[in-house]
C-alpha positions as CSV (number, residue, x, y, z in Angstrom):
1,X,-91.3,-68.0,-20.9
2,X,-89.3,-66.4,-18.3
3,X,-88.2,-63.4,-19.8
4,X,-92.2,-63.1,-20.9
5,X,-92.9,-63.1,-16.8
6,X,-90.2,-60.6,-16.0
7,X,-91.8,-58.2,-18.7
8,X,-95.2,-58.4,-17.2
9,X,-93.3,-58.3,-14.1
10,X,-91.3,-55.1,-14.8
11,X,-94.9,-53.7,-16.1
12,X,-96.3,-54.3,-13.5
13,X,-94.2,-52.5,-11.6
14,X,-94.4,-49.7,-14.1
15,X,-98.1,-49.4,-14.0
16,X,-97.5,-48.9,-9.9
17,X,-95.3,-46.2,-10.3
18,X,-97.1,-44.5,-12.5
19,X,-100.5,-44.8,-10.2
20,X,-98.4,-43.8,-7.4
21,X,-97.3,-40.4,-9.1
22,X,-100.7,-39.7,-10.6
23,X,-102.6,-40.3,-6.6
24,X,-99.5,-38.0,-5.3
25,X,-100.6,-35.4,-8.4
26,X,-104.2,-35.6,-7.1
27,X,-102.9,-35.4,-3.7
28,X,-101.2,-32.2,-4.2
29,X,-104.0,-30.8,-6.1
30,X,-106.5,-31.4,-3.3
31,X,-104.3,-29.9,-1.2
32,X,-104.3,-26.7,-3.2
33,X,-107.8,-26.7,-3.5
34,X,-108.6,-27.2,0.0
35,X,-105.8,-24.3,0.8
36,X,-107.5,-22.6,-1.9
37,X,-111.5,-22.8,-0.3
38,X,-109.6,-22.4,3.5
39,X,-108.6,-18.8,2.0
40,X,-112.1,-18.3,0.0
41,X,-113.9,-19.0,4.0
């Protein structure tokens, strides 16, 4: 039982780091694109 909740524990944790570097993908890619229309105005 307790290794079972520090798997879904170290998941989690997973799954967090993961949504962190795909927002900080999106992030950086926004940031290109609004570069991007500054330069096209």
């Amino acid at each position: 039982m307790y290794s079972r909740t520090s798997r879904g524990t170290a998941i989690k944790t997973m799954d967090v780091v993961f949504n962190m570097k795909v927002q900080l993908k999106c992030l950086k890619k926004r940031k290109w694109v609004q570069q991007y229309v500054s330069v096209l105005e």
